[in-house]
SEVEXBA-238814 format. One record per residue (C-alpha): residue in three letters; z, x, y. Coordinates in pm, whole numbers, padded with zeros to 5 digits, always signed. Example, Ala and Ser with C-alpha at 12.3 -4.5 7.8 and 13.67 -1.06 7.14 Angstrom:
REM residues 2
ALA+00780+01230-00450;SER+00714+01367-00106;
END
This chain:
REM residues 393
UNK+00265+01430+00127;UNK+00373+01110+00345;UNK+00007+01017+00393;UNK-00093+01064-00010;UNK+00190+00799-00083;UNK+00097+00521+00136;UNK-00254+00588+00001;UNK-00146+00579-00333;UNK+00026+00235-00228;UNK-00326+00144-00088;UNK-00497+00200-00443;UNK-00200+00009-00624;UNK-00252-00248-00424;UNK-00613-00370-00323;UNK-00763-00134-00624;UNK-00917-00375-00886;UNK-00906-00102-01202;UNK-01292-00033-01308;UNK-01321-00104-01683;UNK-01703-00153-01703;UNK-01797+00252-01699;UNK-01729+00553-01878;UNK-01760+00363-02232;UNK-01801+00748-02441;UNK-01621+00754-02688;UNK-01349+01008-02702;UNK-01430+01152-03010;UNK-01791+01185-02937;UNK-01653+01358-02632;UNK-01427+01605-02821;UNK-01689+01703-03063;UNK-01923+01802-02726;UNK-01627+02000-02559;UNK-01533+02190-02914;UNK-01927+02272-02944;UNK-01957+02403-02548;UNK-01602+02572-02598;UNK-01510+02348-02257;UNK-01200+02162-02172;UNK-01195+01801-02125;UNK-01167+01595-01836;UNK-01112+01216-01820;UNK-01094+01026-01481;UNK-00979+00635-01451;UNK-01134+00521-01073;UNK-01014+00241-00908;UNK-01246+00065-00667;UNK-01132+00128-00274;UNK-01251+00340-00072;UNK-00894+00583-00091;UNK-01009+00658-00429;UNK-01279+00904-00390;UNK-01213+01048-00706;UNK-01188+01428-00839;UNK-01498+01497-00764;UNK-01497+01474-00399;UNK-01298+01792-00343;UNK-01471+02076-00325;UNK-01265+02286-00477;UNK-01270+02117-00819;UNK-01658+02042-00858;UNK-01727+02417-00937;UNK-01438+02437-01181;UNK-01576+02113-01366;UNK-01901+02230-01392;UNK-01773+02559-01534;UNK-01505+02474-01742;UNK-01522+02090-01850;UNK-01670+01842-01962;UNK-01620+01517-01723;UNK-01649+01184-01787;UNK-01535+00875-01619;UNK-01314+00630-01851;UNK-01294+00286-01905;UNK-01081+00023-02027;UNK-01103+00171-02415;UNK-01023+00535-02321;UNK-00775+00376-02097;UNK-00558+00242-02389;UNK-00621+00523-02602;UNK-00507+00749-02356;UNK-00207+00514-02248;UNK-00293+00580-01870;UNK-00177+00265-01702;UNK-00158+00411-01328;UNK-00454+00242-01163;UNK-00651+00624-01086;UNK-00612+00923-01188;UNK-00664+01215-01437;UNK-00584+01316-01798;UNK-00735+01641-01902;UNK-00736+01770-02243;UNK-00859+02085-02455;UNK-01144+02111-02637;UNK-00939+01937-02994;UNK-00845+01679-02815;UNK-00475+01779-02734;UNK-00367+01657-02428;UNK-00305+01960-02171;UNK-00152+01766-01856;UNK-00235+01414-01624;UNK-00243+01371-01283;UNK-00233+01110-01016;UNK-00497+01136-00734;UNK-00210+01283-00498;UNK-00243+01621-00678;UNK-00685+01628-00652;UNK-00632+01859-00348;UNK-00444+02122-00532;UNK-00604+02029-00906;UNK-00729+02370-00938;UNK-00411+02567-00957;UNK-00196+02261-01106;UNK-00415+02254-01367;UNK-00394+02638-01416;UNK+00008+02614-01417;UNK-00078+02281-01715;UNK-00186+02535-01927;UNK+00005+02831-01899;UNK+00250+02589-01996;UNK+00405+02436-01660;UNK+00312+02108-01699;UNK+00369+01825-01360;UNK+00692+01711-01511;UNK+00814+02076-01500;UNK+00706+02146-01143;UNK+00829+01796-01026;UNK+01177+01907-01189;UNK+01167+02269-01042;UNK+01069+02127-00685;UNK+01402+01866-00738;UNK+01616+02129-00839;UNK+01530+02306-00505;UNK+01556+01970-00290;UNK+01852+01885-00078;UNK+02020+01628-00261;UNK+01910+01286-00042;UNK+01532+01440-00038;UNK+01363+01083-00120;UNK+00964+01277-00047;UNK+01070+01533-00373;UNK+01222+01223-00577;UNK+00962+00943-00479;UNK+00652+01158-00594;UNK+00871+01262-00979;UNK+00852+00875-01007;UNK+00508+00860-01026;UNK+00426+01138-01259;UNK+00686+00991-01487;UNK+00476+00718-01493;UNK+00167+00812-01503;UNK+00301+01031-01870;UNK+00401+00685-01962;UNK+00767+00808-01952;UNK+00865+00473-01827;UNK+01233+00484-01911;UNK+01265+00795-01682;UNK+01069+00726-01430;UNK+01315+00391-01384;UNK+01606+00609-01349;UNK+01487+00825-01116;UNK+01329+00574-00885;UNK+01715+00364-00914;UNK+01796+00694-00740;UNK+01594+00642-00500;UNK+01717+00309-00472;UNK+02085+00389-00425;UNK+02037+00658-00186;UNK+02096+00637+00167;UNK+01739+00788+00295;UNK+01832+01075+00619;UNK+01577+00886+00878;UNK+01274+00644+00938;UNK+01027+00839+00723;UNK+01222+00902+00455;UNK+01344+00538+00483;UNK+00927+00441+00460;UNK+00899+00652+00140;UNK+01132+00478-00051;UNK+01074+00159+00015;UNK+00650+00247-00078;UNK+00804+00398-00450;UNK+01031+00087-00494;UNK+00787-00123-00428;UNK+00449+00073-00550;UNK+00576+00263-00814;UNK+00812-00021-00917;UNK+00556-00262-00961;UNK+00414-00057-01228;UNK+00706-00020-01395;UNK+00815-00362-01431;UNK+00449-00464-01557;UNK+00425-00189-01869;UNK+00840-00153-01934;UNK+01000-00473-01968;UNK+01352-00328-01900;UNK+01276-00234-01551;UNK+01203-00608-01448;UNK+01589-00637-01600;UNK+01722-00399-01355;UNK+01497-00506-01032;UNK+01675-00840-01077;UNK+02031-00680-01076;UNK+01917-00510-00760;UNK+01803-00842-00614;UNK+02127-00986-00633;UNK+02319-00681-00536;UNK+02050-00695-00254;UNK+02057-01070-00189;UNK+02461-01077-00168;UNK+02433-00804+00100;UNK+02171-01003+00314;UNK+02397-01324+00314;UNK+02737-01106+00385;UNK+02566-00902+00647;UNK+02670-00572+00471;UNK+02384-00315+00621;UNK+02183-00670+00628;UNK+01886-00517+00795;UNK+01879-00259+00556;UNK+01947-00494+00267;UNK+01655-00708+00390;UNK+01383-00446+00368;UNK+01483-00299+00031;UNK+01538-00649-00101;UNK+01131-00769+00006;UNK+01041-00392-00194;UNK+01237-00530-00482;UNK+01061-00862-00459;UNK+00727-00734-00426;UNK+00746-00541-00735;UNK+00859-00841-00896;UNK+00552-00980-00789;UNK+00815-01277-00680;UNK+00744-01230-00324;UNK+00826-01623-00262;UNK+01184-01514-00321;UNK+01212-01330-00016;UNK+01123-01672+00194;UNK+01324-01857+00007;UNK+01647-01649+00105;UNK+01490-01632+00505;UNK+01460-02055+00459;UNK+01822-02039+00341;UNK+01940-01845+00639;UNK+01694-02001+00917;UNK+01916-02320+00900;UNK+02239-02105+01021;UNK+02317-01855+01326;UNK+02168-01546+01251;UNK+02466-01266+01228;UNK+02213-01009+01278;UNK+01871-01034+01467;UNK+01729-00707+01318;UNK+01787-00908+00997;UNK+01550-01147+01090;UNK+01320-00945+01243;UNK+01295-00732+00959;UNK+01252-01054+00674;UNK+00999-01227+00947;UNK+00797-00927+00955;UNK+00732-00963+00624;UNK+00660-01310+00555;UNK+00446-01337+00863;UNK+00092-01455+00675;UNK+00305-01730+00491;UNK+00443-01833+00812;UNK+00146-01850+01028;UNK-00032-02007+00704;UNK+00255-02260+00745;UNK+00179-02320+01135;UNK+00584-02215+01153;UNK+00484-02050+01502;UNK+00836-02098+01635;UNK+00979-01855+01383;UNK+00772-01559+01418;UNK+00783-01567+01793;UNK+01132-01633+01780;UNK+01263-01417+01504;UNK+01070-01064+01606;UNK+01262-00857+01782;UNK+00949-00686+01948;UNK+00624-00844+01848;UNK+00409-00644+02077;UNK+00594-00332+01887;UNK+00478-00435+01588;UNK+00143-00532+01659;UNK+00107-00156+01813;UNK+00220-00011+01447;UNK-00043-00268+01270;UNK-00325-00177+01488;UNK-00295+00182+01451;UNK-00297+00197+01126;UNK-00567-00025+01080;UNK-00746+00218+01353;UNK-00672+00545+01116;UNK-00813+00319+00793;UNK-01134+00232+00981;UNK-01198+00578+01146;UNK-01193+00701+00773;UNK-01356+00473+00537;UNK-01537+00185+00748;UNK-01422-00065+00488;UNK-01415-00394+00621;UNK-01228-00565+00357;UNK-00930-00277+00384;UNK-00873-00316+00781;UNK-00894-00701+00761;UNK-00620-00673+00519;UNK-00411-00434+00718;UNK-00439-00670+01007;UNK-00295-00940+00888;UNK+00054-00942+01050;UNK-00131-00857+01364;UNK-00390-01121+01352;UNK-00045-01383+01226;UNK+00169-01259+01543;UNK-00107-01298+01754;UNK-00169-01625+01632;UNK+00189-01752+01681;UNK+00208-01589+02035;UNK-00108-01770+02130;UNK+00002-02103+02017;UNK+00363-02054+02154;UNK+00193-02034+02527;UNK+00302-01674+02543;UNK-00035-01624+02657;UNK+00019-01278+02848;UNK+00187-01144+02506;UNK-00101-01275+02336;UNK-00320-01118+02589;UNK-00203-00767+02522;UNK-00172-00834+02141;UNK-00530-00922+02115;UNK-00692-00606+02331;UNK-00442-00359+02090;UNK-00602-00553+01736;UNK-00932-00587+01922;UNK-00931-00199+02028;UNK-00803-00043+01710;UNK-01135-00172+01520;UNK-01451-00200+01760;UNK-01615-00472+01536;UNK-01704-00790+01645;UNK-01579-00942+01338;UNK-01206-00849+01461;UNK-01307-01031+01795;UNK-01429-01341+01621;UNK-01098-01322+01398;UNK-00876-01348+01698;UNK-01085-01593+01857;UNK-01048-01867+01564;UNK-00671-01790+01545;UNK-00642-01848+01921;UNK-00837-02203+01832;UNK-00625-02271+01514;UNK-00283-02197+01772;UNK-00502-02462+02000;UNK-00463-02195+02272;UNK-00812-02194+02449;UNK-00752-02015+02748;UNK-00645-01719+02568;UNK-00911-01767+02307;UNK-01182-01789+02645;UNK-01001-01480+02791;UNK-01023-01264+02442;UNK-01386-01293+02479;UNK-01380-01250+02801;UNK-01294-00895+02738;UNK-01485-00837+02406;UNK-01784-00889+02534;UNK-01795-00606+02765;UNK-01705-00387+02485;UNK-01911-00497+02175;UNK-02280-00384+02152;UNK-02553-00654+02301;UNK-02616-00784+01976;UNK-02231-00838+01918;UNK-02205-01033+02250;UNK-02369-01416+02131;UNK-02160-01411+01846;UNK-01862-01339+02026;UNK-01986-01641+02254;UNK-02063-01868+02032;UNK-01716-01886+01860;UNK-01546-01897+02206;UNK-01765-02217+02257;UNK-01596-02428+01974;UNK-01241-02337+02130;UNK-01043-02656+02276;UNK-01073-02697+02692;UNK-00748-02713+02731;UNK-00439-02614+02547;
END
């Protein structure tokens, strides 16, 4: 369950919805499925690799072919349908009644999902059975009713239930990491088809923003406040409120760490070295979290464009290490990115960022050690960027 929501956070983010295919139209469709006594189903793709759509599972591809007609939709069906979640499914019977919809989440379990749709248990009524049974601060049974809620377009109560989510205390780290991926994920939907939720994200801000500044759970505060942001799209807020504090003494350094962390590519962007270096509690620490991610990303889908991404805060602490002279830090930083991703494009990345930090020797040392782990016909490359680094620092 943990893993589906981050990936659903992955297609939300980076997935560019595919409007160009699946142009039938639906009543061309229904008068196929009402002559081949089939149901119907409609898929909306989005275009990373996460999404490998419905028919990738094995266990649905026999049960299409039997028992529907498939098509892929695009923006037209889209609209007509009123599916705004970036993927996912809407399956209908053969008149065109609308039997149940489904995010891509539920794809390993379609089958028997889709069997409870029509004898009448539809996701809304299995999310609501499955919260009935939860213990009451149960954020991975709340989190996932958000997003069916929204993906039936029942935007009013999918913003209640994800303000639960945002008042509860979670019980630990993971639950913690849920709810800050449905405030910000599932939020961001929200506030862009339901102009009342972008209302209430604001209140939260300020409840959120008040906390911060009064040090009340500030840490806390600080990450729920940069979910709230980010679903506001108004992720320049968040800086604005770290600017604010930078000029005074920091009550709380997990604070800090936790609001650097998250502007870090505005930061480095900025050359403001000095604060990430400074305000990170444990750089290395989070460098270690970024790399292995990216390393479970790249082991799965080989999408170059997806890990690069992912590595940013890496590659930006790196960066700021290596032009701070903590050279040893930036050392160990840059075999963990450099490691999680054998491709010499990470190498090269780090390189440049060592040159941009005007930190040659650990540029010089970087490829030092990539070149005894990159394939021969990685190794010039590798070279030839470490030849445009500065002599000396």
């Amino acid at each position: 369950m943990r893993c589906s929501l981050w990936r659903m956070g992955r297609i939300l983010w980076l997935g560019a919805i595919v409007g160009s295919i699946g142009r039938c139209d639906l009543d061309e469709i229904i008068s196929r499925a009402r002559a081949q006594g089939k149901l119907i189903v409609i898929e909306f793709r989005s275009d990373v690799p996460e999404d490998r759509g419905l028919r990738s599972i094995a266990s649905a591809q026999q049960w299409l072919t039997e028992r529907a007609i498939y098509e892929t939709g695009g923006e037209s069906l889209r609209k007509r349908l009123r599916f705004w979640w970036p993927a996912g499914v809407v399956v209908l019977r053969s008149d065109g009644t609308e039997v149940d919809r489904y995010s891509p989440t539920q794809y390993e379990s379609f089958v028997a999902i889709v069997g409870a749709s029509l004898d009448g248990r539809n996701t809304i009524a299995l999310r609501r059975a499955a919260l009935e049974r939860a213990a009451t601060s149960d954020v991975e049974i709340h989190a996932p009713m958000v997003l069916t809620l929204i993906v039936h377009s029942r935007f009013e109560q999918a913003l209640d239930e994800l303000e639960w989510c945002y008042r509860v205390k979670p019980a630990d780290a993971a639950q913690s990491a849920i709810r800050l991926a449905a405030l910000s994920q599932h939020g961001r939907m929200l506030v862009q088809h339901f102009p009342a939720a972008a209302a209430r994200f604001r209140e939260w801000r300020a409840e959120l923003e008040k906390r911060v500044r009064d040090d009340r759970d500030g840490a806390d505060a600080a990450r729920t406040l940069i979910a709230v942001n980010e679903a506001l799209q108004e992720e320049a807020r968040s800086q604005r409120l770290y600017d604010e504090l930078a000029g005074q003494d920091w009550k709380s350094s997990e604070t800090r760490s936790v609001l650097v962390s998250r502007l870090l590519t505005p930061l480095c962007k900025a050359k403001r070295y000095g604060d990430i270096v400074d305000g990170l509690t444990d750089p290395l620490a989070l460098v270690r979290v970024v790399a292995g991610g990216a390393a479970e990303e790249w082991a799965e889908s080989r999408d170059w464009k997806s890990a690069e991404e992912t590595l940013g805060p890496a590659f930006a602490t790196f960066e700021a290490l290596a032009a701070c002279q903590r050279d040893e830090s930036a050392r160990r930083a840059a075999e963990m990115i450099g490691d999680a991703i054998a491709d010499r494009r990470v190498w090269i990345r780090l390189i440049h960022a060592a040159g941009r930090g005007k930190n040659g020797n650990v540029g010089r040392q970087v490829a030092r050690y990539a070149v005894d782990r990159v394939a021969a016909d990685a190794r010039q490359d590798i070279e030839q960027a470490a030849a445009q680094l500065p002599q000396e620092n």
